[in-house]
C-alpha positions in Angstrom: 169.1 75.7 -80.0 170.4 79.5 -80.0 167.3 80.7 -78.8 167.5 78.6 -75.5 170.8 80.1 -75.3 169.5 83.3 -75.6 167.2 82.7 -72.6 169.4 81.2 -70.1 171.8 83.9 -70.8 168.9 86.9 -70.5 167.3 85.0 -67.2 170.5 84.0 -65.3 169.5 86.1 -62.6 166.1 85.5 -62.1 166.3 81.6 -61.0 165.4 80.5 -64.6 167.2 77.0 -65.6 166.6 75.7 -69.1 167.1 71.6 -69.4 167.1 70.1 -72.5 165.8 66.5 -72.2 167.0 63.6 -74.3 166.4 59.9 -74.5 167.8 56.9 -76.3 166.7 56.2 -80.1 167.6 54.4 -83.1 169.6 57.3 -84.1 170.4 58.6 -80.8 172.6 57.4 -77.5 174.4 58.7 -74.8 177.6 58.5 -75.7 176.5 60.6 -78.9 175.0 63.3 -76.7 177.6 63.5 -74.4 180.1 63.8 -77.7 177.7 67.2 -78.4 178.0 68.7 -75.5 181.6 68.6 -75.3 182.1 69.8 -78.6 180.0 72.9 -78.2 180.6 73.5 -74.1 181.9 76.9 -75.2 178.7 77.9 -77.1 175.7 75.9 -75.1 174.3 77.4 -72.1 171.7 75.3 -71.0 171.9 72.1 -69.6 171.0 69.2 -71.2 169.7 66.0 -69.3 169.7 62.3 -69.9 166.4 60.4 -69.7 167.6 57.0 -68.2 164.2 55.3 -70.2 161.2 57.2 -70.7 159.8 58.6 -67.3 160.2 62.5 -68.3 158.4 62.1 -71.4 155.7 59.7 -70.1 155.5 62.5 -67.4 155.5 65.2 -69.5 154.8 64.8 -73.3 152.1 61.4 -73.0 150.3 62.9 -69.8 149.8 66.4 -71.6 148.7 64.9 -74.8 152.1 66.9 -76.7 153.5 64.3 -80.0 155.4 67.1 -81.9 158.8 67.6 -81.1 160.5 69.8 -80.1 158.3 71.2 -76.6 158.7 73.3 -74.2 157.5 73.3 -70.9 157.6 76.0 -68.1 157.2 75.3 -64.8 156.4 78.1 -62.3 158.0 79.1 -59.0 155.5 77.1 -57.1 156.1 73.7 -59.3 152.9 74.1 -61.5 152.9 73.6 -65.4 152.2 77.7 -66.4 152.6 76.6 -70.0 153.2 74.2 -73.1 154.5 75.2 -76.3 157.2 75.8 -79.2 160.8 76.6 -77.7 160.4 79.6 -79.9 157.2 80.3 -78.1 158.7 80.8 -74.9 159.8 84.6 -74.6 156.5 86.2 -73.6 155.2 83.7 -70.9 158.6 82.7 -69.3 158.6 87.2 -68.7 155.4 86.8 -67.2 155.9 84.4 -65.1 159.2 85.1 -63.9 157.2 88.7 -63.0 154.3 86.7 -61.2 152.0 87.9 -63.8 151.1 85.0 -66.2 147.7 83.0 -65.6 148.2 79.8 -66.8 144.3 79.4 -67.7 143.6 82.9 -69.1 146.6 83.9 -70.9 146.7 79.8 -72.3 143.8 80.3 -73.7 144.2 83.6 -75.5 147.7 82.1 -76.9 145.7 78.8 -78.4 143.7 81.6 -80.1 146.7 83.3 -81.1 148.4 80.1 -82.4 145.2 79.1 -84.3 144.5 82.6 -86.0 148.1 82.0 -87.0 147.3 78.6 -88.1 144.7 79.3 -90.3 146.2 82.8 -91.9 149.4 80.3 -92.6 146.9 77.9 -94.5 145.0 81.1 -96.5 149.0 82.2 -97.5 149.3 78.7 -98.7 146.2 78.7 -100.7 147.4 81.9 -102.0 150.9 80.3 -103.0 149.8 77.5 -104.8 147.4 79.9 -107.2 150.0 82.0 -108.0 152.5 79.0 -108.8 150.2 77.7 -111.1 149.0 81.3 -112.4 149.8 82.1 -116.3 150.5 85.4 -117.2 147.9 87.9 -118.1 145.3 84.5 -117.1 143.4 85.2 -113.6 145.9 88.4 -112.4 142.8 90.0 -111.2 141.3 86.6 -109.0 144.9 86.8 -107.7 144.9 90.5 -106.1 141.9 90.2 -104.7 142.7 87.5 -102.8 145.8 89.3 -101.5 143.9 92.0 -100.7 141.7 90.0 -99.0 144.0 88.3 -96.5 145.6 91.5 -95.8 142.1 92.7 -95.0 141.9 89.4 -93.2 145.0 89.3 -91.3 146.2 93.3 -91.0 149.1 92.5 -88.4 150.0 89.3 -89.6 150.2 89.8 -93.2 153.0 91.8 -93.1 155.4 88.8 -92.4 154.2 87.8 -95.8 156.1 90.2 -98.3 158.1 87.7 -99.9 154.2 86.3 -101.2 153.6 89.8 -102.0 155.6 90.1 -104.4 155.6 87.0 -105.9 151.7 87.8 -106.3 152.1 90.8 -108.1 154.7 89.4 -110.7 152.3 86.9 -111.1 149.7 88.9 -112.0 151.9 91.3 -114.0 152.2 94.2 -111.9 155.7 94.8 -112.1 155.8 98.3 -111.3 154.1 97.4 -107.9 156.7 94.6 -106.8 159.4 96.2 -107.9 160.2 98.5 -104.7 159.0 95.1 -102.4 161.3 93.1 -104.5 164.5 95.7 -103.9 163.5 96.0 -100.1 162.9 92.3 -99.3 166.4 92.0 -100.8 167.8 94.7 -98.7 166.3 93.4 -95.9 168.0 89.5 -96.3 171.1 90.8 -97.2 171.0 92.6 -94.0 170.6 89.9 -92.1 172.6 87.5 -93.7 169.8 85.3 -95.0 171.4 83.3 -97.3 168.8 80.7 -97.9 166.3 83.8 -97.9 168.1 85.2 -101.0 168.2 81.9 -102.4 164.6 81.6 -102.3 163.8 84.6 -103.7 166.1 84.9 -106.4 164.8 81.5 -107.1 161.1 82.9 -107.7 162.6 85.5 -110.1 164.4 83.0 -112.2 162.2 79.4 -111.9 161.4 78.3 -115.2 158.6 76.8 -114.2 157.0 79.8 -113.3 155.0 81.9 -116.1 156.5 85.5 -116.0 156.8 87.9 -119.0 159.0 89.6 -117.1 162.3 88.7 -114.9 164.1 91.1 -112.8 167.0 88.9 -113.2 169.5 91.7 -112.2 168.1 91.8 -108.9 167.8 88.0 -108.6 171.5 87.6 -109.6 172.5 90.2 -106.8 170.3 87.9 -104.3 172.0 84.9 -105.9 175.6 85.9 -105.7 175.2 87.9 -101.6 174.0 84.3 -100.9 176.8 82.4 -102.6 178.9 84.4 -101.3 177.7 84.4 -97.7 177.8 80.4 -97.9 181.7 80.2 -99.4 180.1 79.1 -102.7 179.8 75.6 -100.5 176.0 75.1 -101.0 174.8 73.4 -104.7 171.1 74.9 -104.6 172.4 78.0 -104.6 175.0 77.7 -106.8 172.6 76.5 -109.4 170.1 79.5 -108.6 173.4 81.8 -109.4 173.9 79.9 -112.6 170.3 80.0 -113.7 170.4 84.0 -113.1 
């Protein structure tokens, strides 16, 4: 994982080791592993350990009640568990505790409230999603920006991740005008970082026949379309065929 990269590299100096733990499975084995890490020596910075059986994940994942994979664990400089999460997760605590400054009880719980506001804004967005999917133009616009404005009432900080849903909610309803400068800007946006299955996806809104528009703004989804063709060689068939439907 990159991120895990990132890490070791950013905490080499502050006693931080990052092991990756793997164990045998149908579709796994040493040899395969081993195989991995030799092939990408020159790009992985972590280590990555062998578990000979299942003793580490008996010790870790079945006694702290953890089935989703993967999970991170971070153990502090006096060999207590500080935290349990998502690798992606790990920024925040692993500074705090490298800086003595994380409580594994208080600042635990106010991130399981953080994960489960997060939980249940990403189950409203959904909600949200599936109306306007199955919206018909000119049929229920207003119902569908009122609900938008609800969650961002709802979720003020949070909802701003959620742009792409933005403007698929306003073309929707209709309100071209409105997504038009979110459409050009989320575009900007992907195309400055390279997202090529972002561009996909939101070219794909524009030009999804299943989707009830009056209106396309097929010369922005074509620009998405071709940035991500191009950015994947013209290698990858869902995009090609989002390119060829705009």
């Amino acid at each position: 994982m990159p991120h895990l990269n990132d890490l070791q590299s950013k905490h080499a100096d502050d006693g931080v080791t990052i092991i990756a733990v793997t164990k045998e499975d149908s579709s796994n084995s040493l040899d395969k592993v081993k195989k991995m890490v030799q092939d990408k020596s020159d790009v992985m910075g972590y280590t990555v350990a062998w578990d000979d059986g299942s003793s580490t994940y008996e010790a870790y994942m079945t006694a702290t009640g953890q089935r989703g994979i993967p999970t991170s664990f971070i153990i502090d400089p006096k060999g207590r568990l500080a935290f349990i999460g998502h690798p992606m997760e790990l920024d925040e605590p692993l500074k705090r505790v490298i800086a003595g400054t994380w409580d594994p009880i208080e600042d635990g719980r106010k991130l399981e409230e953080a994960k489960a506001a997060r939980r249940a804004m990403s189950k409203d967005l959904n909600r949200l999603h599936t109306a306007s999917q199955h919206s018909v133009e000119g049929k229920g616009a207003g119902e569908l920006l009122e609900m938008w404005k609800a969650l961002a009432e709802k979720y003020p900080d949070g909802i701003q991740a959620a742009e792409d849903l933005h403007y698929r909610v306003l073309t929707a309803a209709g309100a071209y005008e409105d997504a038009l400068p979110i459409g050009h800007r989320l575009v900007a946006e992907k195309v400055a970082a390279g997202d090529a299955a972002g561009l996909n996806g939101f070219a794909w809104d524009i030009v999804d026949p299943e989707r009830n528009l009056a209106q396309r703004d097929l010369a922005l989804a074509l620009y998405a379309a071709t940035v991500a063709s191009n950015l994947e060689h013209h290698k990858n068939a869902p995009i090609l065929d989002t390119l060829a439907r705009a």
